[in-house]
Residue frames as qw, qx, qy, qz and C-alpha x, y, z in Angstrom:
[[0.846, -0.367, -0.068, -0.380, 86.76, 79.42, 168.65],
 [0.250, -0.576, 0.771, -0.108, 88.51, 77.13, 170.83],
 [0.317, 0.145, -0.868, -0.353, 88.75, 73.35, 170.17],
 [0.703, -0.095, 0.391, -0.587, 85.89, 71.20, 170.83],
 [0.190, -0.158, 0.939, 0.240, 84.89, 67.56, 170.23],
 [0.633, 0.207, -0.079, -0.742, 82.15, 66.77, 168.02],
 [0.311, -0.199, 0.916, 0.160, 80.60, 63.71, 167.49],
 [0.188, 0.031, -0.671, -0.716, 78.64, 62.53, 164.11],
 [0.598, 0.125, 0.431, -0.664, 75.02, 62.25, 163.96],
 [0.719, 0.370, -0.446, -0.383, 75.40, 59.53, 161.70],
 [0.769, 0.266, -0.581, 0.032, 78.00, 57.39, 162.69],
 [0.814, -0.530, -0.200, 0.125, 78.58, 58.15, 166.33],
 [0.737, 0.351, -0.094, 0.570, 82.38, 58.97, 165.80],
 [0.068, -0.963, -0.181, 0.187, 83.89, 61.84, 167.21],
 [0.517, 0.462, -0.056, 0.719, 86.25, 63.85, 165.58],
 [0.476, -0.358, -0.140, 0.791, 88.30, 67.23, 166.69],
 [0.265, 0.877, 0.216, 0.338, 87.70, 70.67, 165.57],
 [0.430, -0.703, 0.004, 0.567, 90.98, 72.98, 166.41],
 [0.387, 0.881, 0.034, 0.271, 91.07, 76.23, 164.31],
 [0.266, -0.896, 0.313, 0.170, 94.28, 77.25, 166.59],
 [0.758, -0.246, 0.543, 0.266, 96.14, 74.59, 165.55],
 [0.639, 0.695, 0.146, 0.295, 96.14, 76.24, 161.60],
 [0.049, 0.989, -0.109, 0.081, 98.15, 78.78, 163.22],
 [0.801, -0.208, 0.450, 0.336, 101.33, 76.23, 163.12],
 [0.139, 0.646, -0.425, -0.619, 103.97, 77.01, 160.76],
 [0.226, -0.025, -0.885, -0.407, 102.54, 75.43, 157.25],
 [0.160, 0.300, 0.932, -0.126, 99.06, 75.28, 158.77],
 [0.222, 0.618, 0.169, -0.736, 97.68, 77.63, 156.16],
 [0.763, 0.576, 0.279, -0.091, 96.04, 77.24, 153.04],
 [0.289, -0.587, 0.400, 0.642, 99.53, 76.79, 150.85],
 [0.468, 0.659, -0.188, -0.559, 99.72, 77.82, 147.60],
 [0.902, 0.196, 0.372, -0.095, 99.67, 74.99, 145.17],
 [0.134, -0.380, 0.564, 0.721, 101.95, 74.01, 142.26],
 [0.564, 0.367, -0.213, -0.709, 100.74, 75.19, 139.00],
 [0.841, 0.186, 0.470, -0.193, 98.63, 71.76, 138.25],
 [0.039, -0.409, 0.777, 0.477, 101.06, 70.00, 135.30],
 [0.646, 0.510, -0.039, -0.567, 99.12, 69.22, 132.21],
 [0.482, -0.115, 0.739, 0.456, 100.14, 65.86, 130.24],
 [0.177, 0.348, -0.538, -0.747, 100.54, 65.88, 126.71],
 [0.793, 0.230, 0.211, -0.523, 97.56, 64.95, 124.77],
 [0.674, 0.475, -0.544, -0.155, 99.84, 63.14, 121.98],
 [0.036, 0.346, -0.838, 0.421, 101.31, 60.67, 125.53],
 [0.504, -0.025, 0.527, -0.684, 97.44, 60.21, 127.02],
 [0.131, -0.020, -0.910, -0.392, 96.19, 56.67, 126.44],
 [0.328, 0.533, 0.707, -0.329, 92.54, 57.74, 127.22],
 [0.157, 0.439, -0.277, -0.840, 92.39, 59.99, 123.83],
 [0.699, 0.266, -0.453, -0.486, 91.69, 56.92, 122.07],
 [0.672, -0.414, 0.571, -0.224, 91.13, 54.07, 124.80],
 [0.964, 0.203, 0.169, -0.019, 90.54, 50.89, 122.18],
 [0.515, 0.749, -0.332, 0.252, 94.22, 52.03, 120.37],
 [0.052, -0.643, 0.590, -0.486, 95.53, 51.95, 123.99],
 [0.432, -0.026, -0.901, -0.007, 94.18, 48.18, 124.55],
 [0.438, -0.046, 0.723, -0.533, 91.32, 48.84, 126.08],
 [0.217, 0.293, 0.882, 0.297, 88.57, 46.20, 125.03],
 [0.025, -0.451, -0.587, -0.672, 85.23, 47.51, 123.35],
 [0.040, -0.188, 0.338, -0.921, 82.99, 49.62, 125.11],
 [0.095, -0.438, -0.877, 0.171, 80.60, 48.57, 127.63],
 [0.144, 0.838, 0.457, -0.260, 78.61, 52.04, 127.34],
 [0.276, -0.019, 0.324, 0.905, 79.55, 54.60, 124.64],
 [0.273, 0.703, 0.370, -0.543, 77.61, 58.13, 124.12],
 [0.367, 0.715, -0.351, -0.480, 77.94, 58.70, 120.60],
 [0.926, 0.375, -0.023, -0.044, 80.29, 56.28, 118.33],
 [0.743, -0.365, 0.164, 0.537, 83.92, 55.10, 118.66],
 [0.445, 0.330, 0.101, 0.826, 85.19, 57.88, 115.73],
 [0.232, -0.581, 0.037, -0.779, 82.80, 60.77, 117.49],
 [0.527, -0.469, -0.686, 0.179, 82.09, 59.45, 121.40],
 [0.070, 0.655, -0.183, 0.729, 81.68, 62.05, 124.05],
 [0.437, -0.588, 0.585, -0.348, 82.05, 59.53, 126.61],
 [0.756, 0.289, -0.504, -0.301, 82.76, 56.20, 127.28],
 [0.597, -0.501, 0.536, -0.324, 82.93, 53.73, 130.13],
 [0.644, 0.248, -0.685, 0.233, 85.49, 50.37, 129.37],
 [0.937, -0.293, -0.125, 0.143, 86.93, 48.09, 131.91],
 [0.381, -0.831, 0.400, 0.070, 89.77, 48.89, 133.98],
 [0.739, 0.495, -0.450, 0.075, 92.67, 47.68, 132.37],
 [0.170, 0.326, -0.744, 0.557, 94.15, 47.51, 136.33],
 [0.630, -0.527, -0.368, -0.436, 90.95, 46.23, 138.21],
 [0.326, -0.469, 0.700, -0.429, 90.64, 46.16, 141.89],
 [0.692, 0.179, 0.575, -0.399, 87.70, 43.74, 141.14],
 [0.107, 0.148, -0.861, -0.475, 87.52, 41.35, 137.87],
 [0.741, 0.142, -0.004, -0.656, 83.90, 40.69, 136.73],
 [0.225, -0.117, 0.958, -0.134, 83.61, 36.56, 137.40],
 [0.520, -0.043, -0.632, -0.573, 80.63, 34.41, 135.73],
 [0.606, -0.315, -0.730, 0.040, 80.24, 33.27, 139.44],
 [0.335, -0.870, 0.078, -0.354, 79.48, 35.07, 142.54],
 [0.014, -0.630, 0.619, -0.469, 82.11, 35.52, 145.35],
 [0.745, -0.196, -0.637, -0.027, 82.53, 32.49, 147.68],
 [0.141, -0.656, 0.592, -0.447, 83.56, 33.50, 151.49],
 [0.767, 0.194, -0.572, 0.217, 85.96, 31.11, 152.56],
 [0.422, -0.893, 0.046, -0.150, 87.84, 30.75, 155.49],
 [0.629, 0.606, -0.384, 0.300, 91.11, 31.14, 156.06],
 [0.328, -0.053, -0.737, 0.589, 92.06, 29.83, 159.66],
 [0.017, 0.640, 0.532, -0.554, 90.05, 32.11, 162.38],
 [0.070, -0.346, 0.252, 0.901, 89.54, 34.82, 158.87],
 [0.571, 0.585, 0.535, -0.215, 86.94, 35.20, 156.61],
 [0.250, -0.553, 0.389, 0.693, 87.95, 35.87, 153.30],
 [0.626, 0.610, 0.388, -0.292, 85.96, 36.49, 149.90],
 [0.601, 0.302, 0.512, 0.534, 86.93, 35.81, 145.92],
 [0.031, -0.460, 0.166, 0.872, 87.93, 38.53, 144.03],
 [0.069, 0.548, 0.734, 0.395, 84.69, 39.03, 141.90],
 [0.031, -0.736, -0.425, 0.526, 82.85, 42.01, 140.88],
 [0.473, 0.768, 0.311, 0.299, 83.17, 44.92, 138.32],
 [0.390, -0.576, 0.054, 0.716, 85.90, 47.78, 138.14],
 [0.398, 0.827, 0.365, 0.156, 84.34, 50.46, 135.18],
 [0.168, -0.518, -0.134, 0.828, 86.07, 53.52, 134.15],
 [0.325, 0.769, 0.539, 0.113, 84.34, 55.98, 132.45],
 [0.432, -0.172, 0.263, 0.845, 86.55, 58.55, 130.29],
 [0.170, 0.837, 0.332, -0.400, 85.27, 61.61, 129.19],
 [0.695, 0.637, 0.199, 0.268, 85.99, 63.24, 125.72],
 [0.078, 0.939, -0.241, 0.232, 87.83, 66.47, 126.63],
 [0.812, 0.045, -0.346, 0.468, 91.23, 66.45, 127.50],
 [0.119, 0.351, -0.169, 0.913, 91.67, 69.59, 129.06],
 [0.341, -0.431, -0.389, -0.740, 87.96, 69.48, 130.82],
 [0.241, -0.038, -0.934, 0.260, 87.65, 68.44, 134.17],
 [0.071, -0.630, -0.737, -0.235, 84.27, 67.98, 135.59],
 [0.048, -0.735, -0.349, 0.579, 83.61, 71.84, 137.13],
 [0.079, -0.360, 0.588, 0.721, 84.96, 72.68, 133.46],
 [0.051, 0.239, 0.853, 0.460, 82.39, 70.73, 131.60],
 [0.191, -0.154, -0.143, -0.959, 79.48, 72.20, 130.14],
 [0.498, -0.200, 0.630, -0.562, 76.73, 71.84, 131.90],
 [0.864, 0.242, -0.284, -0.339, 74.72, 69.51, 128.91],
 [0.654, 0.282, -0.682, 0.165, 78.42, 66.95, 129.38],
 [0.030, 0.327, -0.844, 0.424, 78.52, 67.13, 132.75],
 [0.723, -0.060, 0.373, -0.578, 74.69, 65.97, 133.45],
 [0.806, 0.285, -0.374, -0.359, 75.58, 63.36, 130.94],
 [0.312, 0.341, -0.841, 0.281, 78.49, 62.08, 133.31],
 [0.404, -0.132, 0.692, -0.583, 75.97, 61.59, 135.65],
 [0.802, 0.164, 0.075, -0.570, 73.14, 60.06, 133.33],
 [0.350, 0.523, -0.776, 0.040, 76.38, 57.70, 132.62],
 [0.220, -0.177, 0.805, -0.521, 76.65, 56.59, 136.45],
 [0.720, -0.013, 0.078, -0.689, 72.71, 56.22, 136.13],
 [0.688, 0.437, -0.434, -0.385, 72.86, 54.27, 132.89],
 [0.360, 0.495, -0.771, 0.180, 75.88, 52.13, 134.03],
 [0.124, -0.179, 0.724, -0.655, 74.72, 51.23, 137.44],
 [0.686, 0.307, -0.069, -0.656, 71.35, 50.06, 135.90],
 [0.761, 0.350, -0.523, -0.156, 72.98, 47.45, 133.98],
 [0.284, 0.306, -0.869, 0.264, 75.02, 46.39, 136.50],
 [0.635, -0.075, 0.317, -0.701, 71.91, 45.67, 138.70],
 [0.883, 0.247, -0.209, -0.341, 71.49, 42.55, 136.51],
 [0.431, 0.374, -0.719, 0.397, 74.91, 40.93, 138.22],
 [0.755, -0.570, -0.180, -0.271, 72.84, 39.25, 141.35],
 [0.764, 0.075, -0.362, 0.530, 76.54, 38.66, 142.59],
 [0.256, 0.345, -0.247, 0.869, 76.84, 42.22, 143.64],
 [0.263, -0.756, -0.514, 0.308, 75.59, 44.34, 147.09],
 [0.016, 0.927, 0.077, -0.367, 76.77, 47.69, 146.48],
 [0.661, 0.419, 0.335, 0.525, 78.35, 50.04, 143.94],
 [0.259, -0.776, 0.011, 0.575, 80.62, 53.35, 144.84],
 [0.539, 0.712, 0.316, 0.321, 80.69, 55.64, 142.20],
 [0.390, -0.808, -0.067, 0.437, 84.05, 58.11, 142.40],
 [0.553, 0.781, -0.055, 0.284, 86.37, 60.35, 141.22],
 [0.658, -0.435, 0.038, 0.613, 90.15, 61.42, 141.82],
 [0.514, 0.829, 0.100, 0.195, 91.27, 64.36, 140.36],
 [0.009, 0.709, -0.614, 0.347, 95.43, 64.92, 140.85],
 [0.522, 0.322, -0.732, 0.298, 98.09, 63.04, 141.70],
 [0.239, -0.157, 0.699, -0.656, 97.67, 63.56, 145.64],
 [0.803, -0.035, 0.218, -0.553, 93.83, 62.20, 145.10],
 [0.603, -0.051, 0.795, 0.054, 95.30, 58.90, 143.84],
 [0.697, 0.676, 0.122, -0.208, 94.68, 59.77, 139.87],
 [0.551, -0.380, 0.551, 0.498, 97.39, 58.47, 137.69],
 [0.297, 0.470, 0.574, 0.602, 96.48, 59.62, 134.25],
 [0.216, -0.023, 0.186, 0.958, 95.79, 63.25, 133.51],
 [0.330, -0.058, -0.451, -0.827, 92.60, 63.31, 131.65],
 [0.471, -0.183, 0.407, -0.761, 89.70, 63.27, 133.20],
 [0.461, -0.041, -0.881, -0.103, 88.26, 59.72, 133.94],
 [0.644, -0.331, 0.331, -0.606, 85.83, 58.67, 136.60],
 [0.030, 0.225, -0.966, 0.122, 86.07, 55.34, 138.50],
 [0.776, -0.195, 0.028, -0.600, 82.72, 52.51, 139.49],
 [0.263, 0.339, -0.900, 0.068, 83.47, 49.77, 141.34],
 [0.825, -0.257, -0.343, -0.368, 81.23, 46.67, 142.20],
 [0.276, 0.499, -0.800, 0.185, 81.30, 44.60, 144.94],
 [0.544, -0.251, -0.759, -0.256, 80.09, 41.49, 146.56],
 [0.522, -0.280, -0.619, 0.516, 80.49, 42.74, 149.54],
 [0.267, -0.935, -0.222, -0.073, 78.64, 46.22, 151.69],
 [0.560, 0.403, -0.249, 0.679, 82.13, 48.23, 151.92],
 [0.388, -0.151, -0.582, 0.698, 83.20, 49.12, 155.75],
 [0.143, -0.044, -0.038, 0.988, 82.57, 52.60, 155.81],
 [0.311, -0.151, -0.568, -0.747, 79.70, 52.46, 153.80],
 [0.543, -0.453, -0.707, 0.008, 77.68, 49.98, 156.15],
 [0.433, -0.062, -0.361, 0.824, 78.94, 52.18, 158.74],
 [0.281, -0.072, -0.242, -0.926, 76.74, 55.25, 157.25],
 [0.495, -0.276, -0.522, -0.637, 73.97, 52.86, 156.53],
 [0.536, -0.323, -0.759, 0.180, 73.71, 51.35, 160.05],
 [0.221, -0.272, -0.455, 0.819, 73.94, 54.48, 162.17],
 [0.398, -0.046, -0.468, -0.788, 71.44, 56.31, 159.02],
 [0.597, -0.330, -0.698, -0.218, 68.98, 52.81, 160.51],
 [0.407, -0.283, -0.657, 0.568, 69.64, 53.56, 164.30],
 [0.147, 0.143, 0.071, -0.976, 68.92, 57.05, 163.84],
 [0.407, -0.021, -0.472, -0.781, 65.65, 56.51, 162.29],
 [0.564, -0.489, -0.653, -0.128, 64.11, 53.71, 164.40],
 [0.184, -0.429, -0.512, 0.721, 64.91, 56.04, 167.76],
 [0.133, -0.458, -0.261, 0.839, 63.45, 58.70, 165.81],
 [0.481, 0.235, 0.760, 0.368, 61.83, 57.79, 162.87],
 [0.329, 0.902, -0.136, -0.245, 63.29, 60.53, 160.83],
 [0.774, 0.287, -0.122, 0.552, 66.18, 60.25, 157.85],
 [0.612, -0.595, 0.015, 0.522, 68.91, 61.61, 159.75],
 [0.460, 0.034, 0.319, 0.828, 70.38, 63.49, 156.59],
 [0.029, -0.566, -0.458, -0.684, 67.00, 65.35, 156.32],
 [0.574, -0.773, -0.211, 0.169, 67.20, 66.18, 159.53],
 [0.566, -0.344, 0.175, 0.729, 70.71, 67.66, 158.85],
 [0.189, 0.441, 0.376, 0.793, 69.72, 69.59, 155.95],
 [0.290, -0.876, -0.293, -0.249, 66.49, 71.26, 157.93],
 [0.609, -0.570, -0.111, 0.540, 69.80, 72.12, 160.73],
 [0.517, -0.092, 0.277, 0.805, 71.79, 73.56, 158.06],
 [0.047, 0.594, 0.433, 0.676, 69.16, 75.60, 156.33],
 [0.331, -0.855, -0.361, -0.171, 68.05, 77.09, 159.81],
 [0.573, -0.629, 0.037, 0.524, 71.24, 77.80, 160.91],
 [0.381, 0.923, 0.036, -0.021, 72.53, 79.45, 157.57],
 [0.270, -0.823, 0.443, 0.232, 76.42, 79.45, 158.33],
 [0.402, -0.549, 0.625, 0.383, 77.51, 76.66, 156.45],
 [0.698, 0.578, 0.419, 0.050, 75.66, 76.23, 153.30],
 [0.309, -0.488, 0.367, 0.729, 78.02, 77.11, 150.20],
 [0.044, 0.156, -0.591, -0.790, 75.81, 76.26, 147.71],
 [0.350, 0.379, 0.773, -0.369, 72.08, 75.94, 147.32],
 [0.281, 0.122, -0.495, -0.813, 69.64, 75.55, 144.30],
 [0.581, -0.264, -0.011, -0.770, 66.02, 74.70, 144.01],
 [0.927, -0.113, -0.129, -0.333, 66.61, 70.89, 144.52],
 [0.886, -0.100, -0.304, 0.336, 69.95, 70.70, 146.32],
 [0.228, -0.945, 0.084, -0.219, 72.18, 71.78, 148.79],
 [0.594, -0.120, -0.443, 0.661, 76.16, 71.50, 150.06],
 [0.403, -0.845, 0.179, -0.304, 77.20, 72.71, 152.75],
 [0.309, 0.426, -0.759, 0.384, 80.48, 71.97, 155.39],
 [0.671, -0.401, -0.619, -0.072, 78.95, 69.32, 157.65],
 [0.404, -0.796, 0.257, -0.370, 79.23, 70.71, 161.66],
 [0.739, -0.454, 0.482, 0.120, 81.11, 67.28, 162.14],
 [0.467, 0.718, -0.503, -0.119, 83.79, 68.18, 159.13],
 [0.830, -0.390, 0.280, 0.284, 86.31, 65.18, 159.57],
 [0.623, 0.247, 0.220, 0.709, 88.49, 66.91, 156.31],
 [0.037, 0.578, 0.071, -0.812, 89.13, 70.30, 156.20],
 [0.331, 0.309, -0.268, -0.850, 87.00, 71.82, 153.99],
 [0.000, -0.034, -0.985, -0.167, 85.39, 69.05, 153.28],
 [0.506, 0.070, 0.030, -0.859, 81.32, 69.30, 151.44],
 [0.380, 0.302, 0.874, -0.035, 78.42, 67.25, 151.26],
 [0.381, 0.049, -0.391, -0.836, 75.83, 67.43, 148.31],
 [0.286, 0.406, 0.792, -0.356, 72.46, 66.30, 149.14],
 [0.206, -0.341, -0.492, -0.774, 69.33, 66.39, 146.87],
 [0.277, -0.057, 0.536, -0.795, 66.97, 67.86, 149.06],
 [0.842, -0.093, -0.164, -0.506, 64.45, 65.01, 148.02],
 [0.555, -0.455, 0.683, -0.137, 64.61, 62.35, 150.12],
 [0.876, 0.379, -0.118, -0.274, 65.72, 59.75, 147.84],
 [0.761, -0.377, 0.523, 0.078, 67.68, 56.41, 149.45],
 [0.635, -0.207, 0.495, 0.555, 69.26, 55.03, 145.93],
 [0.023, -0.610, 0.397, 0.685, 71.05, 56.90, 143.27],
 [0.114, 0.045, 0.868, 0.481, 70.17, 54.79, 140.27],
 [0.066, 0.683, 0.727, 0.044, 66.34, 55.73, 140.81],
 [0.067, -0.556, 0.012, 0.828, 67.11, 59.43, 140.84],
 [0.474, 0.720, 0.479, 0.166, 64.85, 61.26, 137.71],
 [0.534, 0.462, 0.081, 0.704, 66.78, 63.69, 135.41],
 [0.003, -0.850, 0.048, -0.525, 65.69, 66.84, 137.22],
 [0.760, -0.636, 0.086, 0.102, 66.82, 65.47, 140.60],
 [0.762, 0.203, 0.115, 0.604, 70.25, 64.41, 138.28],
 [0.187, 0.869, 0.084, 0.451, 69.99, 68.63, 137.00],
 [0.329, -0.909, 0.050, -0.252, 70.16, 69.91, 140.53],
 [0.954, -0.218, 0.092, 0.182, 72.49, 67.20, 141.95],
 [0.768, 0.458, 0.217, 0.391, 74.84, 68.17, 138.91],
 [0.262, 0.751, -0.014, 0.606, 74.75, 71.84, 138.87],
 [0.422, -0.869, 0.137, -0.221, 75.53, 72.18, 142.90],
 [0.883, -0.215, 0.184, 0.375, 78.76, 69.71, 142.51],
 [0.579, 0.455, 0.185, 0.651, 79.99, 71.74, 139.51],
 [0.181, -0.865, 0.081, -0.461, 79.56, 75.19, 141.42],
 [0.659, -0.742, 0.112, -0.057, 81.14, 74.03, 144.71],
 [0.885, -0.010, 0.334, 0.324, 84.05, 72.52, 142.78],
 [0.464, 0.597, 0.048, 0.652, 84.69, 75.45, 140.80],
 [0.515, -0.821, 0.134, -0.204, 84.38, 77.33, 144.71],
 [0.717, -0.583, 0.300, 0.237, 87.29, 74.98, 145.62],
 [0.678, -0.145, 0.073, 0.717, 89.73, 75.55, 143.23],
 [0.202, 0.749, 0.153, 0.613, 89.06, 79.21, 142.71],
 [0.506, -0.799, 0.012, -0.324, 89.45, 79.54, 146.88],
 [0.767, -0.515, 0.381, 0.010, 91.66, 76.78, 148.26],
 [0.119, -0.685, 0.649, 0.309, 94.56, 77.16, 145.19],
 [0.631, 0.381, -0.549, -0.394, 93.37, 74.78, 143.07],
 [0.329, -0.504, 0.795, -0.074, 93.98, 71.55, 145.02],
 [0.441, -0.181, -0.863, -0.169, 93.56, 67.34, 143.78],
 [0.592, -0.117, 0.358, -0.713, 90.39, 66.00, 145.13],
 [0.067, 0.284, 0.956, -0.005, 88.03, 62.86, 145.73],
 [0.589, 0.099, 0.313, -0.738, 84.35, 63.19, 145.70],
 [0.200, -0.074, -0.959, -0.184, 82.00, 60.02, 145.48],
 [0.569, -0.234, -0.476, -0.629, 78.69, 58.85, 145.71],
 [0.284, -0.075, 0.858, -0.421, 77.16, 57.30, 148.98],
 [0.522, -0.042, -0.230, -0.821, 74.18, 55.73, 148.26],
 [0.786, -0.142, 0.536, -0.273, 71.59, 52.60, 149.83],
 [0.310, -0.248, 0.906, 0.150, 73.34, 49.06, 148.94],
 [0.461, 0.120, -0.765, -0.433, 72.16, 47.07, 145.57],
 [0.455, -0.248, -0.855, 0.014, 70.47, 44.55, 148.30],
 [0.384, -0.445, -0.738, 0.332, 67.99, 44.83, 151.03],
 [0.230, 0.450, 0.507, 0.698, 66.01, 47.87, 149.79],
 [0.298, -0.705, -0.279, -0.580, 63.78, 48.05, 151.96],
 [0.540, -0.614, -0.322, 0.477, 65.40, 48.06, 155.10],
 [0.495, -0.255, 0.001, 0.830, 67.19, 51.10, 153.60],
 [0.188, 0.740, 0.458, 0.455, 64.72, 53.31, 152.48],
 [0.392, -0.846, -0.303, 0.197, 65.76, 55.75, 155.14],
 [0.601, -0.196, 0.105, 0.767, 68.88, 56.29, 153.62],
 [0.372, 0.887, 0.255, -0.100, 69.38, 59.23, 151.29],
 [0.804, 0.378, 0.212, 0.408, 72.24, 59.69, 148.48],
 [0.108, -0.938, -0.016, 0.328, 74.53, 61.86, 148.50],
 [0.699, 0.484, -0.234, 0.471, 77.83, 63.08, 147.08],
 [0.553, -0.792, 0.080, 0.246, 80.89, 63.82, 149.37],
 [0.535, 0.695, -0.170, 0.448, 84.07, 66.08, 148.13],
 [0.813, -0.438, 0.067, 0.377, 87.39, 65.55, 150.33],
 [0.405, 0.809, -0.369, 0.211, 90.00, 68.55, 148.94],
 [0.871, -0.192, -0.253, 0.375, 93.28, 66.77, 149.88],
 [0.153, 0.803, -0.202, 0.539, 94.94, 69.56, 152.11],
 [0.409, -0.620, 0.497, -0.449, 96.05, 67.62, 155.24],
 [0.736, 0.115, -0.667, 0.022, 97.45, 64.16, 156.16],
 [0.824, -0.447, -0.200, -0.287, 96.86, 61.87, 158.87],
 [0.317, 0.541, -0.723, 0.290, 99.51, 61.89, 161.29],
 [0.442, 0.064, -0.872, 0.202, 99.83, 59.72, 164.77],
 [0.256, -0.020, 0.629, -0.733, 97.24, 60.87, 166.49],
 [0.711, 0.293, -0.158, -0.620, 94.45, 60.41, 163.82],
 [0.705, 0.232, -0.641, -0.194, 95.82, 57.11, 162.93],
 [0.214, 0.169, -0.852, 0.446, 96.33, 56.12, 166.59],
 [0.250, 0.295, 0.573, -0.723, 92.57, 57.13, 167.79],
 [0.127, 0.564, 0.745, 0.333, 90.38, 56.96, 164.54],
 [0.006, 0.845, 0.301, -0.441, 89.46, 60.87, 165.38],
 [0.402, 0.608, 0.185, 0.660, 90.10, 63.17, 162.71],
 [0.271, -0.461, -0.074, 0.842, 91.72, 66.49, 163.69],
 [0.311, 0.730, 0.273, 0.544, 89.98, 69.48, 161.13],
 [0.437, -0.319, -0.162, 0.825, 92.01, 72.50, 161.87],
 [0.057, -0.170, -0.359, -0.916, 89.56, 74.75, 159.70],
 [0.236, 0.274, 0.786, -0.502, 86.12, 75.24, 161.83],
 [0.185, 0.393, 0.856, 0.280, 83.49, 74.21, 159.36],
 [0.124, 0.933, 0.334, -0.046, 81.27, 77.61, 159.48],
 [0.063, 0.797, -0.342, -0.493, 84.70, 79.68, 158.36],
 [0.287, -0.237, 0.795, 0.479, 85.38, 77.03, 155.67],
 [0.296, 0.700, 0.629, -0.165, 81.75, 77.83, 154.57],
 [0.066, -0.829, -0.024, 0.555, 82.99, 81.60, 154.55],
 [0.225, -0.471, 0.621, 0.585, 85.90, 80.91, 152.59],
 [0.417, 0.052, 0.779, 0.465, 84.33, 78.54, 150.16],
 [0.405, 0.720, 0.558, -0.076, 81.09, 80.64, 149.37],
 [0.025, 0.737, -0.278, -0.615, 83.49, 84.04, 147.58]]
């Protein structure tokens, strides 16, 4: 296809699609190095408390047998405060106390990452999030809570062994509002959720679903801004992630762990993100329209001066052949 401009039915944006532009020297999927293992006897999540973190704030099992556990960042963006954020001002700036919560949550295996875990550990990483995100509900300090992962060096992970990240904050994060406002526009012009309106597209059009089970569904959005880049949706509409009921969790679970083991069995193994959108900790019910998802970002392409000069993303991979690729 030639290039065209799409623009998001969410946020308005428009990004690029140019599949010619892979045909650049280096603009093919390149073959990864072999992913370097640290040593388990080096890794201070084997045995966080030994490695100074403090006691666990959610532990599945028991500190000599756990098969997860979710401590305090020992490097917080955010530092959990007995007072809520003040916003100051700082000449013509607005500017807010560092207050809020920064969780990680370390899984048992060293060797396991989450398309690796069985399926019993990996629904638990989620009944974690659930669990975790629950409690933190009781911090009236906080509006929202992004639940993510890095996996590899390139995704911003600095420790080996698998870990997931949750960070509070007093504040509706950019992006995020971003989603939830254009997610509210859509819906009073048309008063449909706009993501269930994208799923019914994707299911009638058939080209870019990669994975689909009775109660969820990725697929490569038609306005990709990463190459290769999926969404996971539970095909109930359901605005926040913490109210989600185990079987919604099931489906949620198994269509991340299948599409993840699709990208590195397809696209060389590469480091990824993938996180949690979901409606903000405040003002519930204006957002009931939203609807949770997960989004996975394989890091195969960097922003150069045009992307960073125009806010458009370039995707050189045209979202119904990055469908192709990922469903083998």
């Amino acid at each position: 296809m030639n290039s065209e401009l799409r623009q998001d039915l969410v946020s308005g944006d428009w990004i690029v699609i140019a599949p010619g532009r892979a045909k650049r020297p280096h603009g093919k999927i390149k073959k990864q190095e072999k992913r370097k293992v640290a040593p388990k006897s080096s890794c201070p999540f084997e045995n966080p408390q030994q490695s100074g973190h403090e006691k666990p704030l959610l532990i599945y099992g028991d500190l000599k047998n756990w098969q997860l556990q979710i401590v305090e960042n020992k490097y917080p963006v955010l530092k959990h405060r007995e007072v809520c954020a003040s916003i100051l001002k700082a000449g013509p700036y607005s500017v807010a106390e560092n207050a809020g919560h920064h969780d990680l949550m370390i899984t048992r295996n060293h060797y396991k990452n989450f398309p690796r875990l069985s399926q019993n550990n990996a629904r638990q990483v989620f009944e974690a999030f659930r669990d975790r995100y629950l409690m933190l509900l009781n911090d009236k300090c906080l509006a929202y809570v992004l639940i993510l992962h890095n996996w590899g060096p390139r995704a911003g992970a600095s420790v080996y062994h698998p870990h997931y990240q949750m960070i509070a904050t007093p504040i509706v994060p950019p992006d995020v509002q971003h989603s939830l406002n254009g997610s509210l526009r859509y819906f009073k012009k048309n008063k449909k959720c706009v993501h269930c309106v994208m799923i019914d597209w994707e299911k009638k059009q058939k080209k870019r679903i990669v994975y689909e089970n009775a109660g969820a569904i990725a697929f490569t959005p038609f306005v990709s801004k990463n190459t290769y880049e999926i969404r996971v949706f539970p095909k109930t509409h359901l605005p926040f992630f913490e109210n989600t009921l185990d079987e919604e969790i099931d489906y949620a679970v198994d269509a991340l762990q299948s599409v993840l083991k699709k990208v590195e069995k397809n696209l060389n193994d590469p480091d990824y993100n993938f996180f949690i959108h979901t409606a903000p900790i405040k003002n519930k019910e204006k957002y009931k329209m939203y609807h949770w998802h997960i989004e996975v970002v394989p890091k195969l392409s960097i922003n150069a001066g045009f992307e960073l000069g125009t806010g458009m993303e370039i995707n050189e991979v045209d979202p119904d052949q990055a469908a192709a690729l990922l469903r083998k």
